[in-house]
C-alpha positions in Angstrom: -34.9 52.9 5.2 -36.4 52.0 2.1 -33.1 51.3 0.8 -31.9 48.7 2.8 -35.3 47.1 3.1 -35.3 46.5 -1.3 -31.7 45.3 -1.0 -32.5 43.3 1.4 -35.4 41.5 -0.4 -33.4 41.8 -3.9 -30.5 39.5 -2.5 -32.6 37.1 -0.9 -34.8 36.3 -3.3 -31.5 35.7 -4.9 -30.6 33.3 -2.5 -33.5 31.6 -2.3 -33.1 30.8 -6.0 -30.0 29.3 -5.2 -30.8 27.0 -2.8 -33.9 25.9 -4.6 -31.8 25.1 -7.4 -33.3 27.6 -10.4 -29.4 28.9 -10.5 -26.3 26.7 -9.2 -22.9 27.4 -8.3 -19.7 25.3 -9.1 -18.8 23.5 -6.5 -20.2 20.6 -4.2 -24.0 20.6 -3.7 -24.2 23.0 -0.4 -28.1 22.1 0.1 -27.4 18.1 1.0 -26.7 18.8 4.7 -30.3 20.0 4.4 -32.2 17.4 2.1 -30.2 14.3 3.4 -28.8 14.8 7.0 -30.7 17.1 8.8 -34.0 15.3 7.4 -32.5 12.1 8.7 -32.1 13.5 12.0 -35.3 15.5 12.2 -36.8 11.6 11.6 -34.7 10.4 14.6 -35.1 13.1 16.6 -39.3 12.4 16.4 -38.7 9.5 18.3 -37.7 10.8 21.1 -34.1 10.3 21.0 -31.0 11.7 19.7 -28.9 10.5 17.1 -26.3 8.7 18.8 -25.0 6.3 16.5 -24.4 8.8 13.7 -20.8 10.6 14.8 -21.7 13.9 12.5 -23.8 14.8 15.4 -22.0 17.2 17.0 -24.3 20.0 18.5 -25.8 21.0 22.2 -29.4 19.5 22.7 -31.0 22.5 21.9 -30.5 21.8 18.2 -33.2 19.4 17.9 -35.3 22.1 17.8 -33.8 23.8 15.0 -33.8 20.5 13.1 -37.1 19.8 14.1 -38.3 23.3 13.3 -39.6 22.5 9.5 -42.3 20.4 11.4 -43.6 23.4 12.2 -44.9 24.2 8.5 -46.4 20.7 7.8 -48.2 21.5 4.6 -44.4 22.1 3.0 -41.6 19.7 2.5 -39.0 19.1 5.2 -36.6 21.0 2.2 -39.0 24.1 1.4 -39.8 24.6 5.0 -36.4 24.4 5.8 -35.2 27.2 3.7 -38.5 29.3 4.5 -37.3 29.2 8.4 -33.9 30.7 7.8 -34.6 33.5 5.1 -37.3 33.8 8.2 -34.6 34.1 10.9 -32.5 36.3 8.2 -35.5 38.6 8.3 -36.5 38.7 12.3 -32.2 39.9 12.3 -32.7 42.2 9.7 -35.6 44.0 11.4 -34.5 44.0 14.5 -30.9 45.6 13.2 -33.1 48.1 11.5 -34.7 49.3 14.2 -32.4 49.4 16.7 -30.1 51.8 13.5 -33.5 54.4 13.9 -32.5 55.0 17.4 -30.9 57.9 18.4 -27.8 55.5 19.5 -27.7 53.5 16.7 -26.9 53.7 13.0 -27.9 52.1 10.0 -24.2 50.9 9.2 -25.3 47.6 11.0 -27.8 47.0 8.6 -26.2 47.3 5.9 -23.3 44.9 7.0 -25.7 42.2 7.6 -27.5 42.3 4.2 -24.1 43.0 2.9 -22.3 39.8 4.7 -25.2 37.0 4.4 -25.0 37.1 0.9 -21.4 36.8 0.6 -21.4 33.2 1.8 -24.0 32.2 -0.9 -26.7 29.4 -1.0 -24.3 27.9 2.6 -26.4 30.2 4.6 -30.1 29.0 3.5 -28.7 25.6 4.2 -27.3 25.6 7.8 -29.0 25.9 10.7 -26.4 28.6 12.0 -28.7 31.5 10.5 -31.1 31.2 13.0 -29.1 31.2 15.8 -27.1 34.3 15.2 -31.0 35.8 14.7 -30.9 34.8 18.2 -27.5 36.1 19.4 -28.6 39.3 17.3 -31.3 39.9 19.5 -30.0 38.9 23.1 -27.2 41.8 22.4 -29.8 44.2 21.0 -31.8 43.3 24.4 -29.1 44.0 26.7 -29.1 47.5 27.7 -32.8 47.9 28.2 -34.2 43.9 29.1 -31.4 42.4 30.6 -33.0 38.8 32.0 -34.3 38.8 28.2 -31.2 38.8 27.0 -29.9 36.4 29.7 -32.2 33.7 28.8 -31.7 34.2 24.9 -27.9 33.9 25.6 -28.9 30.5 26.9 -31.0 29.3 24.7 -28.6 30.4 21.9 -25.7 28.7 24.1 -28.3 25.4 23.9 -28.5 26.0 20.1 -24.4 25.8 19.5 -22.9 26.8 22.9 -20.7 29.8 21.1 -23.8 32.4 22.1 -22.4 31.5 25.9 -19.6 34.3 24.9 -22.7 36.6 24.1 -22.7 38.1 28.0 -18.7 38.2 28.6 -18.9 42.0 28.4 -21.8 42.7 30.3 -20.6 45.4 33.0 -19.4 44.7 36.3 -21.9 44.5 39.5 -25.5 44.3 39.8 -25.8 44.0 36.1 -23.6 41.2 35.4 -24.8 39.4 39.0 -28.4 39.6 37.5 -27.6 38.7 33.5 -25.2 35.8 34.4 -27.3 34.2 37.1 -30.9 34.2 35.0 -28.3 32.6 31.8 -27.1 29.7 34.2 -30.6 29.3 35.2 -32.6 29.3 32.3 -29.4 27.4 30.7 -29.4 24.7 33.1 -33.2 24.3 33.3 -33.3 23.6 29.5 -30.3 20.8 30.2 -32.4 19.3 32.5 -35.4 19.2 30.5 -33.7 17.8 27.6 -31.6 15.5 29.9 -35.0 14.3 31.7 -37.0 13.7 28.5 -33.8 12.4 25.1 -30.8 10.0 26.1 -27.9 11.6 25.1 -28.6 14.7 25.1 -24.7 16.0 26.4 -23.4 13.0 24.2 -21.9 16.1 22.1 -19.8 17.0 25.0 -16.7 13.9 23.9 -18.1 13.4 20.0 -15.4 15.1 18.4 -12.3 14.2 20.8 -11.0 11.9 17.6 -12.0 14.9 15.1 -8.3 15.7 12.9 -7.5 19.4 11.3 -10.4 20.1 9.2 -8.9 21.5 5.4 -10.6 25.2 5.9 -8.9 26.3 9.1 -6.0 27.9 9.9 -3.8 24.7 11.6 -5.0 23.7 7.9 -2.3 25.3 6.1 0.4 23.6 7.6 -0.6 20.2 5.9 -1.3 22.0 2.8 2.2 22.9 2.1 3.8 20.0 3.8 1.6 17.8 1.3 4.3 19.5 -1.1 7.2 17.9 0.8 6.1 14.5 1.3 4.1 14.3 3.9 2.3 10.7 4.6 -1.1 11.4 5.4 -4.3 11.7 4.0 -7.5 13.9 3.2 -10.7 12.2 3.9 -14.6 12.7 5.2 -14.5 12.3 9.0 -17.0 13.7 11.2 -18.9 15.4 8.9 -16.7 17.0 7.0 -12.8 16.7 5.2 -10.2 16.3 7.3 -6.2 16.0 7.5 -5.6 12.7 9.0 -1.9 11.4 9.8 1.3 12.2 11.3 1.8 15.1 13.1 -2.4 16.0 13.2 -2.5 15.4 16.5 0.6 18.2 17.5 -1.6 20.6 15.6 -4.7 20.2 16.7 -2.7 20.5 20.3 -1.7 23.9 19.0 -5.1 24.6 18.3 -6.3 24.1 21.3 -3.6 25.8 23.5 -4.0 29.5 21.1 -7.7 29.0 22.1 -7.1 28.3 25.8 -4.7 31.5 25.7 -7.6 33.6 23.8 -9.6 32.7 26.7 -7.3 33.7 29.2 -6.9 36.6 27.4 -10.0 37.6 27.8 -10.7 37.0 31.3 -7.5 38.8 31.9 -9.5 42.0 30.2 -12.4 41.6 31.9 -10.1 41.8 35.2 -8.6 44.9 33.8 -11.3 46.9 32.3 -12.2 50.0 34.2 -14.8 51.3 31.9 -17.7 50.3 29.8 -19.7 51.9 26.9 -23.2 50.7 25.4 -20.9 48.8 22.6 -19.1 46.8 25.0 -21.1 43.9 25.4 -21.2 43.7 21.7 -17.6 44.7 20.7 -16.2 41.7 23.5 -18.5 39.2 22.5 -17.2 40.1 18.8 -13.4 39.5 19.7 -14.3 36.4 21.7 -16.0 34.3 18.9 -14.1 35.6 16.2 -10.6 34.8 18.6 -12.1 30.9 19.2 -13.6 31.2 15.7 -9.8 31.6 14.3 -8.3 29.1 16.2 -10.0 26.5 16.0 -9.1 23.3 14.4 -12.7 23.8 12.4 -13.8 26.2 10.3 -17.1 25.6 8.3 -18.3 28.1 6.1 -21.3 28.6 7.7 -19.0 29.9 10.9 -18.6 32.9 9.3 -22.5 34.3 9.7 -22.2 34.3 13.6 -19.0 37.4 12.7 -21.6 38.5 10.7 -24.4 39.1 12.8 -21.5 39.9 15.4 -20.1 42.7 13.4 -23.5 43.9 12.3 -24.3 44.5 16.2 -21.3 46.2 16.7 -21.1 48.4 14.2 -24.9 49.4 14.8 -23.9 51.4 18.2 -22.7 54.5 17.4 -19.6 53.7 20.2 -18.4 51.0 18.7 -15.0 51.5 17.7 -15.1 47.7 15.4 -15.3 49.4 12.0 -12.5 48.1 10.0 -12.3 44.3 12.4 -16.2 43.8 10.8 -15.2 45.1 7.5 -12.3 42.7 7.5 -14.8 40.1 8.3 -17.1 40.7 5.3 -14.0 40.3 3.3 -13.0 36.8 5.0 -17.0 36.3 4.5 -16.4 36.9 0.2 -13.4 35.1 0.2 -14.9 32.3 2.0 -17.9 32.0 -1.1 -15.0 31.4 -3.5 -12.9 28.5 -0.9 -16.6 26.7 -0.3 -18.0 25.9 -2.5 -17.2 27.3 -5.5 -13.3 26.2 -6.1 -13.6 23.6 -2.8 -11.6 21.5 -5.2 -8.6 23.4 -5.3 -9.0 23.7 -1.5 -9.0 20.0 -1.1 -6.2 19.4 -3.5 -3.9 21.9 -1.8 -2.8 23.3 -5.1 -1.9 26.8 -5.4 -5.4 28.3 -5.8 -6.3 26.5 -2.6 -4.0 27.4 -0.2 -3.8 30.7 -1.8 -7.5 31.1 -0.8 -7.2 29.6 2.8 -4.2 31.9 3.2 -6.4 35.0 2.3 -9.3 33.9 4.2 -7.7 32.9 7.4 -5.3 35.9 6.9 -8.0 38.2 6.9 -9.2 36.5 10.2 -6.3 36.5 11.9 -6.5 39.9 11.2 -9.5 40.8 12.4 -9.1 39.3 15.5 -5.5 40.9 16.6 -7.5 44.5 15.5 -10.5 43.8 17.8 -9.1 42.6 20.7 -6.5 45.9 20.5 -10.0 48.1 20.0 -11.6 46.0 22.8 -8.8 46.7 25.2 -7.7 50.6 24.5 -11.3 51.1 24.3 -12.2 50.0 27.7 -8.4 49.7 29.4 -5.5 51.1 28.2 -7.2 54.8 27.4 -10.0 54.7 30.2 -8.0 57.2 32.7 -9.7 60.7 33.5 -11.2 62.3 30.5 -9.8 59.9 28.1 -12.3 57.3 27.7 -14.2 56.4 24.8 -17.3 59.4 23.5 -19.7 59.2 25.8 -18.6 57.1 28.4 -18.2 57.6 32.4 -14.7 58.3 31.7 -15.3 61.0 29.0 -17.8 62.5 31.2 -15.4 62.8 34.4 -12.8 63.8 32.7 -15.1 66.8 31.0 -16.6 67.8 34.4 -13.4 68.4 35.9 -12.2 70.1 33.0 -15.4 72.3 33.6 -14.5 72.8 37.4 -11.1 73.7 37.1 -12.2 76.5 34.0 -11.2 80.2 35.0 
């Protein structure tokens, strides 16, 4: 363990460096969203309200809290606490990864993936609040199997955080388990609504905020205005919502697209949950894997910071010794590298849709597209297609059926 543990501290002091400016990367200036917008909200937010008139608001109520979180550290900056908070939260993942790969079900591969993959995105991580709710995810799946309502109500708050933790409990398995885990999240997530409701207008304001967004230059419907910028096409590149956009003709067909390959990953996915017979201890965390990486690909936005929550994702996964997501997360820690390069170190080239740009895009979304197609197939032969008597996945009800009968029917 010692290992891991000195990495660990090695690459994060590392980080830390970075986003306090001692070293800097090419690129834009990752540590603004920190300094400039989410200090401008945090001053907002202290009044009591939410900050309606700015349109790069785009989050669940629950976010306040991670914005105001710096508060908590008063003697510090709103900056230095900041940072302080999420190499925190990278630490409280971490440890709790670490301990659960001492266990006689676990292994330390997890570990290693997630002080392997936060790295990869570079100073992005430290400066987004993303870090600390995948330290939350991380721990709801980790819960699971022996605190269930824990896990429940972390799921919800996570949900309340940035709503993708909701996925979090798609794999829990059917009956009493599931009745219990998904009643106690709908609980616990609608009591926090109405708190926040009850006490800061607008706190579902996010709900309609980004109906107008366009095709954001990092994801996958991207690419399609990256080459046709090579034919002539008439529209433009420009800051909106937060972040650069394609604006113009044919946008709105594409993000259209978007939306329809997530609406069919979703029913995907609630067509395996009707079809799954069986369910291992890595189920929970190998579905709710293919679920956010499947909406993660296809959405008409992909920040950077997106690709942490595959992280801490994969790093569950590939901590239960079940788990079957080996090479999906490893393709993940690749689309996490390649990702460093795209933002923000040749963001440029990304936003000029020269060669090097699209040739980065096409790698990093390749590589996601990838992982997605290979985790789903795990997900289903896993629990589905290979689930009949005796050949189910090591260690599950099906394995263990199938090798009592085989016992009983011995000479």
């Amino acid at each position: 363990m010692r290992l891991p543990v000195a990495v660990w501290l090695a690459t994060r002091a590392l980080l830390l460096l970075f986003v306090f400016k001692v070293f800097t990367l090419q690129g834009p200036d990752v540590t603004s969203d920190v300094t400039v917008i989410y200090q401008g909200w945090s001053e907002v937010l202290r009044t009591g309200s939410f900050p309606l008139d700015d349109v790069t608001w785009q989050y669940p109520p629950g976010a306040a809290l991670a914005v105001l979180s710096p508060g908590a550290l008063p003697f510090l900056d709103y900056t230095t606490a900041f940072f302080l908070l999420a190499c925190a939260a990278d630490a409280a993942a971490f440890a709790l990864l670490l301990r659960a790969g001492t266990r006689t079900e676990g292994r330390l591969a997890g570990a290693w993936c997630w002080v392997a993959g936060v790295p990869l995105l570079g100073p992005t991580v430290y400066s987004r609040y993303d870090l600390m709710v995948v330290a939350v995810a991380v721990a709801a799946l980790l819960a699971l199997p022996r605190h269930p309502r824990v896990a429940a109500g972390l799921a919800a708050f996570g949900a309340m955080l940035k709503v993708w933790p909701a996925l979090l409990l798609l794999g829990t398995p059917r009956g009493r388990v599931t009745r219990t885990v998904w009643a106690t999240a709908v609980g616990v997530a609608a009591l926090l609504g109405v708190l926040f409701a009850a006490t800061m207008p607008g706190a579902f304001g996010f709900l309609t905020a980004q109906r107008d967004r366009g095709i954001e230059v990092e994801s996958l419907g991207s690419l399609v205005f990256h080459i046709a910028r090579h034919y002539g096409w008439e529209g433009e590149v420009r800051l909106n919502y937060g972040s650069i956009e394609f604006l113009g003709p044919h946008v709105g067909v594409v993000a259209d697209a978007s939306l329809l390959l997530s609406a069919a990953a979703l029913g995907w996915l609630v067509w395996w949950r009707l079809r799954a017979v069986e369910w291992t201890a890595s189920t929970p965390a190998d579905a709710a894997f293919a679920a956010v990486l499947v909406f993660t690909t296809t959405s008409r936005v992909i920040s950077p910071q997106y690709l942490v929550w595959l992280v801490g994702l994969a790093a569950v996964c590939v901590t239960l010794r079940s788990s079957r997501q080996g090479v999906p997360a490893l393709l993940v820690l690749a689309a996490t590298a390649v990702t460093l390069l795209e933002f923000p170190i040749w963001f440029g080239h990304v936003v000029a849709s020269d060669r090097l740009g699209i040739g980065l895009l096409l790698a990093r979304n390749g590589l996601l597209v990838a992982a997605s197609l290979l985790a789903c197939r795990v997900l289903w032969r896993t629990t589905v297609s290979q689930c009949r008597v005796g050949q189910g996945p090591p260690g599950s009800e099906a394995s263990r059926r199938g090798q009592r009968q085989s016992a009983g029917s011995a000479p």
